[in-house]
MMTF fields as JSON, N, C-alpha, C and O atoms, coordinates in Angstrom:
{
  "mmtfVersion": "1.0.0",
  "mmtfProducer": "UNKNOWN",
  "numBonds": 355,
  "numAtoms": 356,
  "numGroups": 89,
  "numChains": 1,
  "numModels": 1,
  "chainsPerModel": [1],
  "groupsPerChain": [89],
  "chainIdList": ["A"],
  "bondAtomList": [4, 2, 8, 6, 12, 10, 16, 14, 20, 18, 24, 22, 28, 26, 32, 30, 36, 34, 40, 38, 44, 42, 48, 46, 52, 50, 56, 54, 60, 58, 64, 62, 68, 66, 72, 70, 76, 74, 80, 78, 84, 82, 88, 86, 92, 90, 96, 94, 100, 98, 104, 102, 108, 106, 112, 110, 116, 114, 120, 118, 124, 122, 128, 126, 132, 130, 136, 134, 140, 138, 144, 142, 148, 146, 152, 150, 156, 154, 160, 158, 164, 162, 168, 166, 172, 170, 176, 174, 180, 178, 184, 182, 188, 186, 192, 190, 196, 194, 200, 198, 204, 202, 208, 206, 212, 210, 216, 214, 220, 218, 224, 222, 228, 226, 232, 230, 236, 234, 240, 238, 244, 242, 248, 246, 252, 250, 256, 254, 260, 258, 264, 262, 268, 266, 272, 270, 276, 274, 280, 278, 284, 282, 288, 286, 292, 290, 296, 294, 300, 298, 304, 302, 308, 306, 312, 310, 316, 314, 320, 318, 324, 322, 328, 326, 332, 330, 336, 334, 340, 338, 344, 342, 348, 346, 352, 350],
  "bondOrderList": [1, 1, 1, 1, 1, 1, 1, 1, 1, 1, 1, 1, 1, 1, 1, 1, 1, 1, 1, 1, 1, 1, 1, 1, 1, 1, 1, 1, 1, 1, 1, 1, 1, 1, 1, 1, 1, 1, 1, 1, 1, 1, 1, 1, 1, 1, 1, 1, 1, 1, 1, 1, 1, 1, 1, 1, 1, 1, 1, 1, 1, 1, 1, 1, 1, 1, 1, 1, 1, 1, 1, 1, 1, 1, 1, 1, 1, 1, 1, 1, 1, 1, 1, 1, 1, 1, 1, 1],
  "groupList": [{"groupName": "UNK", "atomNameList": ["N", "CA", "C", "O"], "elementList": ["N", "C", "C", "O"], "formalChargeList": [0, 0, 0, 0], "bondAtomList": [1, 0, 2, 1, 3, 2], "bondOrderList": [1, 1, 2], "singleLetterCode": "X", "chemCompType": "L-PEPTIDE LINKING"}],
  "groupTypeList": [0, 0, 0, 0, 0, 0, 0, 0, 0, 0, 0, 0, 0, 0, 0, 0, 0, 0, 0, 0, 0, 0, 0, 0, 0, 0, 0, 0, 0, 0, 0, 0, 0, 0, 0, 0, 0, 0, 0, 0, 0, 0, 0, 0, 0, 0, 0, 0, 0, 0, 0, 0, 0, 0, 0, 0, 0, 0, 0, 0, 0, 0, 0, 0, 0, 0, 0, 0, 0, 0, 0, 0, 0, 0, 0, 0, 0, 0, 0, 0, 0, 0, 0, 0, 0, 0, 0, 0, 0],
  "groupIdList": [1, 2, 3, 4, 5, 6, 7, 8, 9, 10, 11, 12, 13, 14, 15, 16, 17, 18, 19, 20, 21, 22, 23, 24, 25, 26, 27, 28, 29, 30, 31, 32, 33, 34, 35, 36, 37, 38, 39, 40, 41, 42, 43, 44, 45, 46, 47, 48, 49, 50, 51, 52, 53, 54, 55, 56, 57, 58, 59, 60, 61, 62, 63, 64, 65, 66, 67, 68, 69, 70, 71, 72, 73, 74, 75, 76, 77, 78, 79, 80, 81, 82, 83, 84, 85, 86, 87, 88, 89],
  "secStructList": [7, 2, 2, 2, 2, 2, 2, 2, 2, 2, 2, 2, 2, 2, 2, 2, 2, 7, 7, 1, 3, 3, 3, 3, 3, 3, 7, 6, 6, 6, 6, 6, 6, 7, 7, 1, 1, 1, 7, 3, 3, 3, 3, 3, 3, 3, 3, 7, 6, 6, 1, 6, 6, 7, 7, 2, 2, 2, 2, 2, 2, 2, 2, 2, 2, 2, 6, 6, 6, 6, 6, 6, 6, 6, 3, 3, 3, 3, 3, 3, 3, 3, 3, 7, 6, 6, 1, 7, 7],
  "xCoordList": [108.391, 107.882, 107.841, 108.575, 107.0, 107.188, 108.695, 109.21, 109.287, 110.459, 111.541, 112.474, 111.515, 111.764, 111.397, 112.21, 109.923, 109.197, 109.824, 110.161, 109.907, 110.595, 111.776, 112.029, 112.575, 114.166, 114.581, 115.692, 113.059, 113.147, 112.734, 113.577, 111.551, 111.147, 112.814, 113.154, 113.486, 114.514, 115.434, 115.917, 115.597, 116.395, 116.494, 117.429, 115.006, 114.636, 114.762, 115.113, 114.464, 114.197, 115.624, 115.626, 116.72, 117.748, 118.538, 119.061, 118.702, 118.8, 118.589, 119.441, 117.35, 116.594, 116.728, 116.886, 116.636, 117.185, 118.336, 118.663, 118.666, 119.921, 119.602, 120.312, 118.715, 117.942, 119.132, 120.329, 118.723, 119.81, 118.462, 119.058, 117.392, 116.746, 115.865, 115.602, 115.165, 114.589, 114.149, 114.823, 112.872, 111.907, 110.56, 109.76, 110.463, 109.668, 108.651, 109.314, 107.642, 106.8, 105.645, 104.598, 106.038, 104.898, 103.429, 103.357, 102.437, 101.005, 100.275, 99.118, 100.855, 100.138, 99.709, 99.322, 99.817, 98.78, 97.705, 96.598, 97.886, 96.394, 95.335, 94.205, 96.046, 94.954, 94.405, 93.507, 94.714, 94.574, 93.066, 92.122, 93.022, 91.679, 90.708, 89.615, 91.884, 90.807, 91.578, 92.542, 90.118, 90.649, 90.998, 90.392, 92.251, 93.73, 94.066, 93.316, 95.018, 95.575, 97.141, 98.039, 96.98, 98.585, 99.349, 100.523, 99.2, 100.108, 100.256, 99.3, 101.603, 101.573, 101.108, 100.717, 100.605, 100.422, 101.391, 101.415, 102.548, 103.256, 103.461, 103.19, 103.716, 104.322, 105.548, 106.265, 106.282, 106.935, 107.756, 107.353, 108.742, 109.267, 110.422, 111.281, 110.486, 112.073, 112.183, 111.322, 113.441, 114.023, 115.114, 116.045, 115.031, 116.237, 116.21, 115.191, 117.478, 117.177, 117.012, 117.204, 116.62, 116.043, 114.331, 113.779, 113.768, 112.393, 112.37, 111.305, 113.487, 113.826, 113.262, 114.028, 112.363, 111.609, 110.441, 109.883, 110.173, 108.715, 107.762, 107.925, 106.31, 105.119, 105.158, 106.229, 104.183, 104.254, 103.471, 103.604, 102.598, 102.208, 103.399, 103.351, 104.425, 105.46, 106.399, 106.63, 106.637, 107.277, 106.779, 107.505, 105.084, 104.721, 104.907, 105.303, 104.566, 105.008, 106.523, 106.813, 107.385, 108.708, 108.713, 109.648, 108.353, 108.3, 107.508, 108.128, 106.059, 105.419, 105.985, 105.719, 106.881, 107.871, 109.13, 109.313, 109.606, 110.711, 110.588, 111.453, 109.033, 108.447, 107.395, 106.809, 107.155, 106.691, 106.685, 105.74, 108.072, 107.978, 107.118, 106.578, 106.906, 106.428, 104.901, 104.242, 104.616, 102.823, 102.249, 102.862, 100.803, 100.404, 100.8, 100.594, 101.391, 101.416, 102.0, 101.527, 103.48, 103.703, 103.264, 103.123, 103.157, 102.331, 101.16, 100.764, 100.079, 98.687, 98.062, 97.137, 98.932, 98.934, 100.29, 101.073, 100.316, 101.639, 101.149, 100.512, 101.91, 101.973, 102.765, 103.565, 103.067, 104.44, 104.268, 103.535, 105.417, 106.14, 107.172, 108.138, 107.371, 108.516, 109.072, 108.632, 110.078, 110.513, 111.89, 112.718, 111.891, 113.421, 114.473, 113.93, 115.618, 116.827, 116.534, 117.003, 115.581, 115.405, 114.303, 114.152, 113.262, 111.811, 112.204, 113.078, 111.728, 111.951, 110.431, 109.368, 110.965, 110.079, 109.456, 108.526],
  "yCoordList": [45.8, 44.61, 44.819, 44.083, 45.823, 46.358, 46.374, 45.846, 47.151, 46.957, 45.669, 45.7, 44.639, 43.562, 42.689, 42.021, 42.87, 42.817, 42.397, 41.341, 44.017, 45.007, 44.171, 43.69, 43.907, 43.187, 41.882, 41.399, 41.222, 39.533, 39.889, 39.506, 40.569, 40.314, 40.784, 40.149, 41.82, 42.696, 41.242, 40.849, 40.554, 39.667, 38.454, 38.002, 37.99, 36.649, 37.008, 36.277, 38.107, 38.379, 38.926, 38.934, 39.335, 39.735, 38.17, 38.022, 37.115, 35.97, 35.4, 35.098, 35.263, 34.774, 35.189, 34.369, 36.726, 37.419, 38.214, 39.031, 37.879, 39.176, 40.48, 40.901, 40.962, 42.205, 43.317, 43.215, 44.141, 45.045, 46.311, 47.379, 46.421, 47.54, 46.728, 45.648, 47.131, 46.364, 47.435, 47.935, 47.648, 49.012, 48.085, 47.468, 48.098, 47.55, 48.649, 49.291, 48.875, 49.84, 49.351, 49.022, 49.358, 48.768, 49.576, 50.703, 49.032, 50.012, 49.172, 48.785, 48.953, 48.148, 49.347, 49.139, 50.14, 51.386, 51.806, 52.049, 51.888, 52.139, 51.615, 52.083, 49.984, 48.919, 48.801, 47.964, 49.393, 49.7, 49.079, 49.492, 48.036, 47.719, 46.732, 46.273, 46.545, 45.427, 44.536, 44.474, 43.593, 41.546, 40.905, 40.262, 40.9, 39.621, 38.839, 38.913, 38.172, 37.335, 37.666, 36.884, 39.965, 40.335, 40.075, 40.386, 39.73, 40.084, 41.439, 42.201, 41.95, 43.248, 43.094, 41.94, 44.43, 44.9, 45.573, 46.788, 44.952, 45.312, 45.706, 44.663, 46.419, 46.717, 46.303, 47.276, 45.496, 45.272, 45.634, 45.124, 46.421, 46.72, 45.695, 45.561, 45.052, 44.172, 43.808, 43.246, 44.294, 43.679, 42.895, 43.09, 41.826, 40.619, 40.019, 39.67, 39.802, 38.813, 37.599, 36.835, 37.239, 35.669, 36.155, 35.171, 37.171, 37.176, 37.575, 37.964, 37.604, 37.619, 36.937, 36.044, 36.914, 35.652, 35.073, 34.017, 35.638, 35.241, 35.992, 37.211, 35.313, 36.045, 36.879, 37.1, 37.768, 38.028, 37.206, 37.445, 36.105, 35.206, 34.201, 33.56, 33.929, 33.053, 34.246, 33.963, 35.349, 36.363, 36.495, 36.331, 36.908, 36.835, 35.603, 35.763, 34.138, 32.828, 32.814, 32.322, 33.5, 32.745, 34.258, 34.003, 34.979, 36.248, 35.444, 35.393, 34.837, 34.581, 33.126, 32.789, 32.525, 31.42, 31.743, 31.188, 32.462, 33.034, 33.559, 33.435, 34.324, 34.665, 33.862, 34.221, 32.654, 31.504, 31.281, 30.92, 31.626, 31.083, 32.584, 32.38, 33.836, 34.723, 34.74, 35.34, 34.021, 34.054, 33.017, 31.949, 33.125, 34.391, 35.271, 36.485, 34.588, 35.571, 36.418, 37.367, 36.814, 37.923, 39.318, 40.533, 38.254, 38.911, 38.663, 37.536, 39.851, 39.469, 39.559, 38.996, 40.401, 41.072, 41.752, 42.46, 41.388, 41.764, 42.056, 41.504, 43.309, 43.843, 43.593, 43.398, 43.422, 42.875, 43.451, 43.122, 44.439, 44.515, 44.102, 44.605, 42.719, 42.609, 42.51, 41.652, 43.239, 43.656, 42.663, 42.088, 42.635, 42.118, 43.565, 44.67, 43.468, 44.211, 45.328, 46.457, 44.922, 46.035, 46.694, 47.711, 46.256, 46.9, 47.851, 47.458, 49.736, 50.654, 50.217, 49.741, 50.673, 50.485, 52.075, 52.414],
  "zCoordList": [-23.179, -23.847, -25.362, -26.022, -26.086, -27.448, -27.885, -28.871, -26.845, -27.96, -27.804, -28.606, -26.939, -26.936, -28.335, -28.975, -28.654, -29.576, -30.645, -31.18, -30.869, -32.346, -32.44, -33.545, -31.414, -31.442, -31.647, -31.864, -31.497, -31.766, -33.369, -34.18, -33.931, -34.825, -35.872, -36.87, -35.386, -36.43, -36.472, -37.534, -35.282, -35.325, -36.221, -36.883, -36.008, -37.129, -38.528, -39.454, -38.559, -39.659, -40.677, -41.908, -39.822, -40.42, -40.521, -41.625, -39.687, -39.558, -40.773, -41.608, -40.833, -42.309, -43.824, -44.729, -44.022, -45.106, -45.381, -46.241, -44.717, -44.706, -45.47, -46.383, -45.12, -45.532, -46.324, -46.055, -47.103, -47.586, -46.839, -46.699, -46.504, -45.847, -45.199, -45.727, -43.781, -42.919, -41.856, -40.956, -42.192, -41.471, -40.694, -41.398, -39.241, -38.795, -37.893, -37.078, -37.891, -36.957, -36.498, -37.055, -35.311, -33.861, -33.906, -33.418, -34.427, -34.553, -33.369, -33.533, -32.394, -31.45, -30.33, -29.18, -30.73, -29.643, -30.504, -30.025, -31.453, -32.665, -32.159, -32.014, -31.738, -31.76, -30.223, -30.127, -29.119, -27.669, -27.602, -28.276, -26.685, -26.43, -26.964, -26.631, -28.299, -29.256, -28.327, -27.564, -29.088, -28.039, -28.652, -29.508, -28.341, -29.028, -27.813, -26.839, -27.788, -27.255, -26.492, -26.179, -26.273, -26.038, -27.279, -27.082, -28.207, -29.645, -30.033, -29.88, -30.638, -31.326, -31.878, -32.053, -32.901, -34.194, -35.006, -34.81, -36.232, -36.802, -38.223, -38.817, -38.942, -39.771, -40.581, -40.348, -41.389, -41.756, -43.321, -44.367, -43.283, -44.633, -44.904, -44.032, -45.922, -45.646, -47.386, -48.063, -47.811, -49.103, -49.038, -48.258, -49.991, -49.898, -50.914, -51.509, -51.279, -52.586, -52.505, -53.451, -51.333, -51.228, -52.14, -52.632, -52.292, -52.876, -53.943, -54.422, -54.622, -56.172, -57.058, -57.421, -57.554, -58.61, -57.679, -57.978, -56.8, -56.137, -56.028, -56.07, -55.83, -55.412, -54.899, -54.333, -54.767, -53.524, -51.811, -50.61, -52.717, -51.529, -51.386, -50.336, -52.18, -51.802, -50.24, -49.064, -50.942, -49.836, -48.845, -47.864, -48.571, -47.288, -46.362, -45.207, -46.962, -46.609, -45.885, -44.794, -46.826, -46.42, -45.121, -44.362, -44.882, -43.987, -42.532, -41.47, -42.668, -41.957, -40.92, -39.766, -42.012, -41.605, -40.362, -39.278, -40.789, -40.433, -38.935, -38.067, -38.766, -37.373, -36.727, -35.706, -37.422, -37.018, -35.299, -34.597, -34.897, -33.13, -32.613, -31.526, -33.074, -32.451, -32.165, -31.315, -32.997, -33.333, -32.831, -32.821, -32.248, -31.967, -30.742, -30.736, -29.684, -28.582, -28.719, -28.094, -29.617, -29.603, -30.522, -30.383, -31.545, -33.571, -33.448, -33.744, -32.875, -33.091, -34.833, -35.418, -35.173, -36.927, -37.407, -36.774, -38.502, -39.364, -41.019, -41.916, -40.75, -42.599, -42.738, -41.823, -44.147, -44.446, -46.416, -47.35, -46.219, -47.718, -47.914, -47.339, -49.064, -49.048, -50.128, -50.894, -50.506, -51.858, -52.575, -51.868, -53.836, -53.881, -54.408, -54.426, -54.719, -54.3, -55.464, -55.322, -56.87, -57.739, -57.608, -58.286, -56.686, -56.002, -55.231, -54.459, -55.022, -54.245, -53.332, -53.729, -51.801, -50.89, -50.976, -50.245]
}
């Protein structure tokens, strides 16, 4: 199921930005036991130059958009760094 997960989220998300780096890590065993709704807990690294000249609340937006159909049942929580193409992760 997790890594089904991991494979929708790598998917939308490469879909959406065409990422030049795209690091995702499942912390949904950290969270073992807390009460969600069955959503992971993720991690997200992703640079693109679609976030070139934006916020960083415009980037999380267009990030949180993009995985829009996952949430909440599959995204109970998401970090999200998202860089543009001259930002080192």
């Amino acid at each position: 199921m997790t890594e089904d997960r991991t494979s929708r989220i790598r998917s939308y998300l490469e879909r959406a930005f065409q990422p030049d780096h795209l690091d995702i890590v499942d912390d949904s065993r950290s969270h073992a036991g807390h009460q969600h709704d069955g959503g992971g807990h993720f991690f997200v690294t992703i640079r693109s130059g679609q976030f070139e000249g934006r916020s960083t609340v415009e980037r999380h937006r267009m990030v949180y958009g993009a995985l829009k159909e996952m949430m909440p049942d599959h995204i109970h929580a998401l970090g999200i760094k998202a860089l543009s193409p001259g930002e080192s992760a």
